[in-house]
FIGUTOR-247932 format. One line per 8 residues: number of its first residue (from 1); for each residue x, y, z negated of C-alpha. Coordinates in Angstrom, 1 decimal. Example, Ala and Ser with C-alpha at 12.3 -4.5 7.8 and 13.67 -1.06 7.14 Angstrom:
<atoms>
1 = 12.3,-4.5,-7.8 | 13.7,-1.1,-7.1
</atoms>
This chain:
<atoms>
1 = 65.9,92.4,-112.1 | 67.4,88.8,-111.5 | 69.3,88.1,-109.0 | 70.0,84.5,-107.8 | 73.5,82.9,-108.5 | 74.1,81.0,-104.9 | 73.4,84.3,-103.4 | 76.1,86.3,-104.6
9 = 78.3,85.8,-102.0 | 76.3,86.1,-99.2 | 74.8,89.3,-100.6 | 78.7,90.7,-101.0 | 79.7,90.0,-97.6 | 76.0,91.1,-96.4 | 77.3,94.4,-98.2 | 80.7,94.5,-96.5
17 = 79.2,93.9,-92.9 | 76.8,96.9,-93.3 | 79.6,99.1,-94.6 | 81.9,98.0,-91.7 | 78.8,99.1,-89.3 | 78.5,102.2,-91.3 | 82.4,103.1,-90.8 | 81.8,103.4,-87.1
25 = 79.8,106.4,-87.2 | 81.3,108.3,-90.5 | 84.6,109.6,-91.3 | 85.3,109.1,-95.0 | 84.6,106.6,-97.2 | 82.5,108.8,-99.8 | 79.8,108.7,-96.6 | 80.6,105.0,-96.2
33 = 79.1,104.5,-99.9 | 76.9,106.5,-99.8 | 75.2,105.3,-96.7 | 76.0,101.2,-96.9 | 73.0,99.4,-98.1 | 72.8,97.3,-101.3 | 70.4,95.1,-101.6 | 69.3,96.0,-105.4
41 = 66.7,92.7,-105.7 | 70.1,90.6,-105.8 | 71.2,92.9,-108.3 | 70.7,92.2,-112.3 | 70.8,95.5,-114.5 | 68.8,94.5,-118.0 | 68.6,98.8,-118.2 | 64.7,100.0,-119.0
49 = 64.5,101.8,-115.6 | 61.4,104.0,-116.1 | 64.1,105.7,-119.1 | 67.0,106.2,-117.3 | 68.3,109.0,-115.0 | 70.3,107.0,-112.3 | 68.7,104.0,-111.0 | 70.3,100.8,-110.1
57 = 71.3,101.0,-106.7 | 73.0,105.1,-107.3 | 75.0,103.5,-110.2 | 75.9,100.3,-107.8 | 77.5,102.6,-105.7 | 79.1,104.6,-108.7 | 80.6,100.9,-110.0 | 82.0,100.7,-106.5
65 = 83.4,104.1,-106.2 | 85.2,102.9,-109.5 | 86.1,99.5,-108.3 | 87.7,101.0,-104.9 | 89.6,103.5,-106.3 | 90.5,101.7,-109.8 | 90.0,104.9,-111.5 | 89.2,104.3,-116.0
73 = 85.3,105.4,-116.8 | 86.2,108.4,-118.5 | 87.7,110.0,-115.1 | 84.9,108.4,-112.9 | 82.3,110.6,-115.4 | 85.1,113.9,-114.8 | 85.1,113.8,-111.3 | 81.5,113.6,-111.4
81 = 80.9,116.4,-113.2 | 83.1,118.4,-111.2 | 82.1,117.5,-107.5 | 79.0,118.1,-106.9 | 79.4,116.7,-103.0 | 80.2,113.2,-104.5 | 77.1,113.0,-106.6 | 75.1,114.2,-104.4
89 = 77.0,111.9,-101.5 | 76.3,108.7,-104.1 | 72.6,109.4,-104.6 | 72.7,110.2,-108.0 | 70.2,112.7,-109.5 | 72.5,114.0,-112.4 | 76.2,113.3,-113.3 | 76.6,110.3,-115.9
97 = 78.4,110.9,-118.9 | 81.2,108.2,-119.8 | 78.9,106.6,-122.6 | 75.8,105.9,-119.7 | 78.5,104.4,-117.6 | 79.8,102.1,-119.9 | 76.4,101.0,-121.4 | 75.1,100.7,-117.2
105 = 77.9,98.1,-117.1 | 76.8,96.0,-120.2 | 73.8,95.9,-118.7 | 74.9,94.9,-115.3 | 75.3,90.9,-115.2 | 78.6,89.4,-115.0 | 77.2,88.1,-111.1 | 76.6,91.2,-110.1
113 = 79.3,92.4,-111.0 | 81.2,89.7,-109.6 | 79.4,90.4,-106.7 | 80.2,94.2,-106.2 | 84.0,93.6,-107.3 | 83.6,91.4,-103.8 | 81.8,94.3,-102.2 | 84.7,96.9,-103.0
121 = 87.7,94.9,-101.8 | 85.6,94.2,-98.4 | 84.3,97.7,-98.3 | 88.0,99.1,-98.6 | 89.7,96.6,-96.7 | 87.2,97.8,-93.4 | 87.9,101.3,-94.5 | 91.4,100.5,-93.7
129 = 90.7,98.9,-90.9 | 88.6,101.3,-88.8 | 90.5,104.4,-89.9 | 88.2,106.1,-92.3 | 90.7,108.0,-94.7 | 89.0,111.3,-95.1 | 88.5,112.5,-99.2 | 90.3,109.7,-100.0
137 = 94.2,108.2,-99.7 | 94.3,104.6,-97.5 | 92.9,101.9,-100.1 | 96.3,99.8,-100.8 | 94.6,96.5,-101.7 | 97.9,94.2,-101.0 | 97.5,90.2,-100.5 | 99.3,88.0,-103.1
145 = 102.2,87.6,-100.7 | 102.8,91.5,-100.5 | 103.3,91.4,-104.6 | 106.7,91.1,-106.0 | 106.5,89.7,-109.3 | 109.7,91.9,-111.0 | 109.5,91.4,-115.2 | 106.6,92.0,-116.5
153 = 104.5,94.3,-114.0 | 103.9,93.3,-110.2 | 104.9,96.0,-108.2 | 104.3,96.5,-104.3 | 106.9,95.5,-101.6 | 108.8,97.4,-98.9 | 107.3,95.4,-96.8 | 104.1,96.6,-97.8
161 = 104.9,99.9,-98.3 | 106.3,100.3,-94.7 | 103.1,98.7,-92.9 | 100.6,101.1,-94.9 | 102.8,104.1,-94.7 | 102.8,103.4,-90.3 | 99.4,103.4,-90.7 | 99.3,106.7,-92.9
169 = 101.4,108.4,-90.6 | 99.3,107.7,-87.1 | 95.7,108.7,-89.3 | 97.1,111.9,-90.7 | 98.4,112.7,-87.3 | 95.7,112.0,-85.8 | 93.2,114.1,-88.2 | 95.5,117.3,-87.6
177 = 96.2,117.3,-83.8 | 92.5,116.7,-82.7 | 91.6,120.1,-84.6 | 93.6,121.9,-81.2 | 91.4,122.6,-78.4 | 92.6,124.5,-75.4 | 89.5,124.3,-73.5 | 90.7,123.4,-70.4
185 = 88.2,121.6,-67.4 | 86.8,118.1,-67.6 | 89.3,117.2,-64.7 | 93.0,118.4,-66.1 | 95.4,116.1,-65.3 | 96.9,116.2,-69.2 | 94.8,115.7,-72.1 | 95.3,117.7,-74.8
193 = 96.5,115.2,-77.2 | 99.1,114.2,-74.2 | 100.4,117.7,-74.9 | 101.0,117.8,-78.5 | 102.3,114.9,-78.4 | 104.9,116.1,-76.2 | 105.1,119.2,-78.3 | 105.4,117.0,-81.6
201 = 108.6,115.5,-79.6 | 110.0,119.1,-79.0 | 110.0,120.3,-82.6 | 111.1,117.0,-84.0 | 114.0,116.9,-81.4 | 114.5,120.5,-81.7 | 114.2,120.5,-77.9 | 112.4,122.6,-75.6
209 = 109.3,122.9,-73.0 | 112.1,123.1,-70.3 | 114.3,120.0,-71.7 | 111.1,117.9,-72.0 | 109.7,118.3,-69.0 | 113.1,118.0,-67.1 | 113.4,114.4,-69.5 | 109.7,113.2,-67.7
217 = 111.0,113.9,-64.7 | 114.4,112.9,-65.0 | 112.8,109.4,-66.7 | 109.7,109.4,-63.8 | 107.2,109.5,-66.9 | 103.8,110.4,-65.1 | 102.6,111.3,-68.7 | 104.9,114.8,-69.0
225 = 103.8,117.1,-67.9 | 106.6,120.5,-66.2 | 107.4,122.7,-68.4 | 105.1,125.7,-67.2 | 101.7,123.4,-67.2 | 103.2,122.7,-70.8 | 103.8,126.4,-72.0 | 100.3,127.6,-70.3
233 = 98.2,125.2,-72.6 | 100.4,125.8,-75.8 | 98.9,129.5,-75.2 | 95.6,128.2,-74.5 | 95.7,126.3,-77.9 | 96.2,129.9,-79.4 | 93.0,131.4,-77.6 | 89.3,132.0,-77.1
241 = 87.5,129.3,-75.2 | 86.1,132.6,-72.6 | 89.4,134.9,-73.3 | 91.8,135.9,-71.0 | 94.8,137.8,-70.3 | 94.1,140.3,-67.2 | 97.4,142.4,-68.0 | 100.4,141.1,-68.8
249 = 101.3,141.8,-72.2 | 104.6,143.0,-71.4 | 102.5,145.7,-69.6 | 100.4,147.1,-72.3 | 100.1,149.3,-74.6 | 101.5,148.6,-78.3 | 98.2,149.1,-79.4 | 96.4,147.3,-77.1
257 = 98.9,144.2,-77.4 | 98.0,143.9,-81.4 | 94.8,144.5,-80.9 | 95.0,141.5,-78.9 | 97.6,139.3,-81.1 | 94.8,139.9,-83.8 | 92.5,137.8,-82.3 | 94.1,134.5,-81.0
265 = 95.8,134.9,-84.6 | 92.9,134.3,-86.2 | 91.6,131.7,-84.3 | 94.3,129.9,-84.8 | 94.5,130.3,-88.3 | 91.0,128.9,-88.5 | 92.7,125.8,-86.5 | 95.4,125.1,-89.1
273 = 93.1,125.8,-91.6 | 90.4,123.0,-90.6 | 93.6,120.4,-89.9 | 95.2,121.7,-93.6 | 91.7,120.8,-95.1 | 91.5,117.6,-93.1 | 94.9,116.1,-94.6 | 93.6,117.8,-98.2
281 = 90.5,115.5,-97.7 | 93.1,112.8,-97.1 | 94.9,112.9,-100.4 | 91.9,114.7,-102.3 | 91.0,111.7,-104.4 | 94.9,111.4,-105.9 | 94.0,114.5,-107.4 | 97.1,116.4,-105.3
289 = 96.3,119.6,-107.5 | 95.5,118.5,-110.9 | 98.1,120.5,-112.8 | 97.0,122.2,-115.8 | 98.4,125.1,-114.3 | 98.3,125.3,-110.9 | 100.8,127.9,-109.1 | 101.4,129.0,-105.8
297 = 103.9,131.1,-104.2 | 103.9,134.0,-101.1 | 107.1,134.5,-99.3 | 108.2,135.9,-96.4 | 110.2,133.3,-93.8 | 112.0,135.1,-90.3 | 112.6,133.1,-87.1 | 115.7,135.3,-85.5
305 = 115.3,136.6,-82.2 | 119.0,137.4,-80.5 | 117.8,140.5,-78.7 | 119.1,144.0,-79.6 | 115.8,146.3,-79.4 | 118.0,149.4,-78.8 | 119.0,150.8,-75.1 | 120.9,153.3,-76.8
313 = 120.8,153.7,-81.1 | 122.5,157.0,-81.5 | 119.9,158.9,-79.1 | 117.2,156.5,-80.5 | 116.3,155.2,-77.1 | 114.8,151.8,-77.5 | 113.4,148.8,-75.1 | 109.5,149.9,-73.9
321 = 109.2,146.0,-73.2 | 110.6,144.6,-76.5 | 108.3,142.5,-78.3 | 106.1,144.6,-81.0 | 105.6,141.3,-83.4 | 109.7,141.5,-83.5 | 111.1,143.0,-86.5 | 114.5,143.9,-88.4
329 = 115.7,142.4,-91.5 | 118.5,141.7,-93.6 | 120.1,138.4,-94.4 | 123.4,137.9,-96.1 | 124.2,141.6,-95.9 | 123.8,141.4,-92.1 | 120.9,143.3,-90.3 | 119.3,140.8,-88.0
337 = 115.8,141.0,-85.9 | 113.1,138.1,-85.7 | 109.4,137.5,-85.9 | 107.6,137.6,-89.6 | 106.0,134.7,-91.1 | 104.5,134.4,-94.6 | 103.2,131.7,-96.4 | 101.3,130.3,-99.5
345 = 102.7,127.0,-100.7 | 101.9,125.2,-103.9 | 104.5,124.8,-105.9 | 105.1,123.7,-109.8 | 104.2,120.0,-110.4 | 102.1,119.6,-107.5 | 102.5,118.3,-103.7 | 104.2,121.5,-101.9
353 = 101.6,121.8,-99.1 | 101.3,125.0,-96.9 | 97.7,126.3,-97.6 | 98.2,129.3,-95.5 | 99.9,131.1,-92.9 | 100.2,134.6,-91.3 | 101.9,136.0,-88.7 | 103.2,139.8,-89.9
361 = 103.0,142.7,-88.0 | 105.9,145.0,-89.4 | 106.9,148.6,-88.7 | 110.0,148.8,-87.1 | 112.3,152.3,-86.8 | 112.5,151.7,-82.8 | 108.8,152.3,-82.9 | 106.3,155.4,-83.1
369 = 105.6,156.5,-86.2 | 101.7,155.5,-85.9 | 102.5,152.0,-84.8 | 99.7,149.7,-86.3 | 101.4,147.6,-88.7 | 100.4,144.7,-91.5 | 100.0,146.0,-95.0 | 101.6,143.9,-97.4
377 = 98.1,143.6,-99.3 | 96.4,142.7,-96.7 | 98.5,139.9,-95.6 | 98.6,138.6,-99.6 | 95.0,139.2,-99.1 | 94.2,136.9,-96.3 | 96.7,134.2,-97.9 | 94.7,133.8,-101.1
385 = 91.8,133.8,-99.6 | 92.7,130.7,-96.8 | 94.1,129.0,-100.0 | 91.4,129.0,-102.7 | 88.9,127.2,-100.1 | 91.2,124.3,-101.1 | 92.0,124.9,-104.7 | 91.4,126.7,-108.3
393 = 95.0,128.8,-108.5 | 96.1,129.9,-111.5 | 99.1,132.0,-111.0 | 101.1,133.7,-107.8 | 104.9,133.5,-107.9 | 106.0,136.5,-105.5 | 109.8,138.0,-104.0 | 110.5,141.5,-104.9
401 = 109.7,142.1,-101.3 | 106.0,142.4,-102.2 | 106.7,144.6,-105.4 | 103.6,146.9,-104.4 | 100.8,148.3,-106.6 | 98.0,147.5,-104.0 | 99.7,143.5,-103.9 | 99.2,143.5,-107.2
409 = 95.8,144.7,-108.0 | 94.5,142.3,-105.0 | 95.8,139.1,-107.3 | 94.8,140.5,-110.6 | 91.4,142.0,-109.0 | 90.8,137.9,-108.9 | 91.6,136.5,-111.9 | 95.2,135.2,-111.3
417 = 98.3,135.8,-113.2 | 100.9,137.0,-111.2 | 105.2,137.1,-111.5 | 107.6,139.0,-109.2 | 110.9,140.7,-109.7 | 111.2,144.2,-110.1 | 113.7,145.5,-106.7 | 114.5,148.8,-108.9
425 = 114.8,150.1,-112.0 | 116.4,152.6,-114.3 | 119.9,150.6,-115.5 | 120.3,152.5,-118.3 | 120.6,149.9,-121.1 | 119.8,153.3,-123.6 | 116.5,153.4,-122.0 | 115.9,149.4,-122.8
433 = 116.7,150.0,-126.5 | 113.8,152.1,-126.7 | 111.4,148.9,-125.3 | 109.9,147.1,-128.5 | 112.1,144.5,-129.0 | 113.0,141.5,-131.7 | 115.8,141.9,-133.9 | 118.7,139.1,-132.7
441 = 116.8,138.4,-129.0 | 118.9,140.0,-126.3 | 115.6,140.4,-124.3 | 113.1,143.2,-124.4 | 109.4,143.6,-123.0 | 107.6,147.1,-122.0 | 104.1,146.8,-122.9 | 100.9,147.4,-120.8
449 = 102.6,149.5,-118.3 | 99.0,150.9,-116.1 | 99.1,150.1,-112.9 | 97.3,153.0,-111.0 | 95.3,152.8,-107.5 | 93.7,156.0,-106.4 | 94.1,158.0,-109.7 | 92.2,155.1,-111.5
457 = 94.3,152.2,-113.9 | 93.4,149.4,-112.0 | 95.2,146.8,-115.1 | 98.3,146.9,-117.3 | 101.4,144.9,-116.8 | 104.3,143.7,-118.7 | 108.1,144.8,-117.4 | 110.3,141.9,-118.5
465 = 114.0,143.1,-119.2 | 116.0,139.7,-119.2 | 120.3,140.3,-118.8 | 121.2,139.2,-115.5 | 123.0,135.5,-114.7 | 125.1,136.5,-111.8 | 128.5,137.0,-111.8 | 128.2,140.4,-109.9
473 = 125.7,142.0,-112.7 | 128.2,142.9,-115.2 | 126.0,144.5,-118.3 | 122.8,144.7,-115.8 | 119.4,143.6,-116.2 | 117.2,141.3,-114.5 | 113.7,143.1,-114.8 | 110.5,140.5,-113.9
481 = 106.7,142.6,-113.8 | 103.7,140.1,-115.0 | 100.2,140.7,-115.8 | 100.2,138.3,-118.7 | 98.8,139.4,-121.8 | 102.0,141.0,-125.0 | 104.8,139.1,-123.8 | 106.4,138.5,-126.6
489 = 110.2,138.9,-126.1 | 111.0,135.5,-127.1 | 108.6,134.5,-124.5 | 110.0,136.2,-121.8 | 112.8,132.8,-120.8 | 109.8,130.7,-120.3 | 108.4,133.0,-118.4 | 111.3,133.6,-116.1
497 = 111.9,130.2,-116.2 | 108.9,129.5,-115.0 | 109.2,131.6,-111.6 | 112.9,129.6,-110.7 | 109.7,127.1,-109.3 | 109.0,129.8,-106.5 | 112.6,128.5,-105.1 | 110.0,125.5,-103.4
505 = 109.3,127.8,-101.3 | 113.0,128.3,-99.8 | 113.1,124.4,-99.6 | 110.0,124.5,-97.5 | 111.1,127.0,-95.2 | 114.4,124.7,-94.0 | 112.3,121.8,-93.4 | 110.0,124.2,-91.3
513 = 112.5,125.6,-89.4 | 114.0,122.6,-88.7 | 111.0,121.1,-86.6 | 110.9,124.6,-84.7 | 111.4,123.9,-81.2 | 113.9,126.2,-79.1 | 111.9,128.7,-76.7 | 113.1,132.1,-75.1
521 = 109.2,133.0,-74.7 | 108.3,136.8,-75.6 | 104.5,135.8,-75.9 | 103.9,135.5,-79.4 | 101.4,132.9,-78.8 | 104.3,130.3,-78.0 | 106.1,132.3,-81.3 | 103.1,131.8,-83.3
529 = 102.0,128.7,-82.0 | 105.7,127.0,-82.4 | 105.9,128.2,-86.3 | 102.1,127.0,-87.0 | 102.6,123.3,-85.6 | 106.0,123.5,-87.4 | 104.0,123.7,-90.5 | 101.1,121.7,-89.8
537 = 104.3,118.8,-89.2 | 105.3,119.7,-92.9 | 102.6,119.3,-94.6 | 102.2,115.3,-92.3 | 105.7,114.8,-94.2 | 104.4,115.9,-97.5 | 101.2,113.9,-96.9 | 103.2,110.7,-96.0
545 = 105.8,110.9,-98.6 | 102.8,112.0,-101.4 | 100.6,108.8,-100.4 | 103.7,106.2,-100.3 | 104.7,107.5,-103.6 | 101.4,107.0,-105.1 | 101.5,103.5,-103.7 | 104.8,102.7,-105.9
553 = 103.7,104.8,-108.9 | 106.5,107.2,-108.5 | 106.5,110.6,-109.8 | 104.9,113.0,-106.8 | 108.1,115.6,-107.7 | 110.6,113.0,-107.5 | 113.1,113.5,-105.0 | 111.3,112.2,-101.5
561 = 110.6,108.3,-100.7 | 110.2,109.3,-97.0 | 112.6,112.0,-96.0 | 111.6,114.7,-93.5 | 114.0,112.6,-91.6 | 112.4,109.2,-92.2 | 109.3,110.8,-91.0 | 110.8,113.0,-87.8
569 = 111.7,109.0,-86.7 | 108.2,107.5,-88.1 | 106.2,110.0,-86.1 | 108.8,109.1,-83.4 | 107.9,105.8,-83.3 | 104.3,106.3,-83.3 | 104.5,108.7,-80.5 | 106.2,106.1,-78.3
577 = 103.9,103.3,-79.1 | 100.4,105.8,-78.2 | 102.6,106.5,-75.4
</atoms>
């Protein structure tokens, strides 16, 4: 094919124009080029076509992919290979190995590709434009005034920074609060957005439905709503488009009332879920979760509740109304009572994002003895299971807290490693002499322990007998259970080592709690709700602070560009100016 040099650029911007029409009606830029038109007759690729597998205009679209996202040949042929959606998205009929990309590029003319170097920066400069972030980051293409020339390497203002990262945190946002819908009638006064944006005030001022409402009125702003109309659609958030409430739940039965939590829990799970894949989508293309190794850790988080569930302890008289999702716990040596929460978070060398969440049902001693309650299995259960949609995990950090047989066959039963501390064990350090152990290494390892479920050996483990760090465990032993394969005892530090990464997870749950607005609601759709937006804010801060980092080639586990409270003010900010 020859194309016509005085062309070129009108067949760029021709390009460009129908990409720009293209972003109106798509929402990620994989579908953008996939679906723009190129015009291969202006194209000049010297390949024999009747021999090769990918035609001209598939392999256009591949160069521009490239272009777009400046990615080296070799990972343009990996990612390829490993997503079929984006072959399938850029036409392509089989995935090109690095060798046919470089040789379709020699055989592309220097016009052309001259002419689709054009074609990216306008196709990613309208993606910018109109929005279109999903499966991949915000194209940063600066102009020459947004470069600082510092030494040898240009590097990317504050300036620049600060305008893209706005931008990053209104499209994120925007992506995760559309996924609520609390199907209310055509003619409500308050839109739902209207209300999570008031919400997303609440948590980030730590404020309440009753102090917001009393602030619109106080400030005459006809766009707050009073703080019942605002607690009535968080609920409806949390439910069934046709489901209602006939009884009060303080009115029914135990088992009736988590029969019922059951179900607007998992509807709204499957919300968080779709807006956790959405800002996934976002940042998919950096690759958030490209560690060799990718680890993820479970944990159980409590939000207190200051209400004593006991009318009288001593003749074990409790309160028929107290809320059953309420549960006791210790912290600090103190026995306190609040509402469950577990989690699955990445962790390691990857971007900490919250992949799952579940509200626990436990038993508590002020209840019957056949109280329905949440197995810890099931609960790790449903965690992995919301978390590989998004990625291949490798291993499961744990706390001793879900040191249970059942837990444990569930990860191994899929093919992950797993690490948790043992909560008890025989301190007898006559009993650890007797482990195998190596001659100078104050370690020792007790091999291919069975782990039994229903009279059958479901897998072997490894017990881990390191001496304990603490100034309280004089001559006592830290013992760590693994399903690795013969630990070797010199092999057990790494390994421990190696689990000090589940302390992510603690991190996360401050920054969590600290965009948990204040409520003295019983409904545990409000309790549920409140921790689930809480997170969903998280993961925006971990999205923002990911994609600005990646703009000024920092290290994504360096210590935070954009704070949690850089971001509390940016989404601030860009609250008042939707506003």
């Amino acid at each position: 094919m020859t194309a016509v040099d005085d062309d070129a650029p009108a067949l760029a911007g021709a390009i460009v124009y129908h990409a720009g029409e293209v972003c109106k009606s798509v929402d990620h830029l994989w579908r953008v080029l996939g679906e723009v038109s190129i015009p291969i007759s202006g194209l000049t690729d010297d390949r024999q076509q009747h021999k090769v597998a990918n035609g001209t205009e598939p392999m256009a679209r591949v160069y521009l992919y490239q272009k777009i996202y400046d990615l080296a040949q070799s990972e343009v042929a990996d990612r390829l290979k490993t997503r079929p959606s984006l072959l399938k998205t850029l036409d392509l009929d089989k995935a090109p190995s690095q060798q046919s990309l470089s040789y379709a590029w020699k055989q592309f003319s220097e016009q052309t590709k001259l002419t689709l170097n054009a074609a990216a920066t306008g196709i990613a400069r309208e993606a910018v434009d109109r929005g279109v972030i999903m499966e991949a980051r915000v194209p940063i293409i600066p102009d020459e005034d947004d470069i600082d020339e510092d030494g040898d390497e240009p590097t990317v203002t504050r300036e620049h920074v600060r305008e893209h990262g706005s931008k990053i945190v209104e499209l994120a946002r925007r992506h995760a609060f559309g996924e609520f819908d609390s199907h209310r009638a055509d003619n409500r006064v308050y839109e739902d957005e209207q209300i999570l944006d008031l919400f997303a005030s609440t948590c980030l001022t730590q404020g309440s439905a009753h102090s917001e409402g009393e602030a619109g009125w106080f400030l005459d702003e006809n766009d707050t709503c009073d703080d019942s109309t605002f607690l009535r659609v968080i609920k409806q958030f949390a439910m069934l488009a046709d489901q209602e409430v006939s009884v009060s739940l303080q009115d029914q039965q135990i088992e009736d009332i988590v029969a019922f939590t059951e179900v607007f829990r998992e509807y709204l799970m499957d919300t968080f879920d779709t807006a956790t894949e959405n800002i996934l989508q976002t940042i998919r293309y950096e690759n958030p979760f490209d560690d060799r190794h990718v680890v993820a850790a479970v944990d159980f988080t409590h939000v207190p509740y200051h209400v004593w569930p006991w009318i009288d302890k001593d003749e074990q008289i409790s309160k028929s109304t107290y809320p059953p999702m309420v549960s006791g716990y210790v912290d600090d040596g103190e026995l306190k009572h609040g509402y469950t929460f577990a989690t699955i978070t990445i962790v390691g060398n990857d971007v900490p994002i919250i992949l799952g969440i579940e509200g626990v049902k436990e038993h508590s001693e002020w209840e019957p003895a056949d109280a329905p309650a949440d197995s810890k299995a099931d609960v790790v259960e449903r965690l992995l299971s919301r978390a590989q949609q998004y990625v291949d995990l490798d291993e499961i950090l744990l706390d001793r807290g879900f040191y249970a047989k059942e837990v444990r066959a569930e990860i191994n039963g899929r093919g992950l490693l797993y690490t948790m501390p043992v909560p008890k064990y025989e301190p007898d350090y006559r009993s650890i002499k007797k482990i195998k152990s190596k001659e100078g290494v104050d370690r020792a390892v007790n091999h291919d322990v069975p782990v039994g479920i229903d009279g059958d050996v479901d897998h072997t483990a490894e017990y881990l007998y390191e001496p304990a760090t603490s100034d309280d465990a004089d001559g006592a032993y830290a013992v760590f259970v693994t399903n690795r394969d013969h630990v070797d005892p010199d092999e057990i530090a790494h390994v421990t080592n190696s689990y000090s990464r589940r302390w992510d997870i603690e991190n996360q749950y401050k920054s969590v709690k600290a965009y948990l607005p204040k409520t003295s609601s019983t409904d545990y759709r409000v309790r549920l709700f409140n921790f689930t937006f809480a997170a969903l804010l998280y993961n925006l801060w971990r999205l923002t602070d990911f994609l600005v980092k990646v703009d000024m080639e920092r290290e994504i586990r360096s210590p935070p560009v954009v704070t949690a409270r850089t971001f509390v003010r940016a989404v601030g900010h860009s609250l008042r100016e939707v506003g």
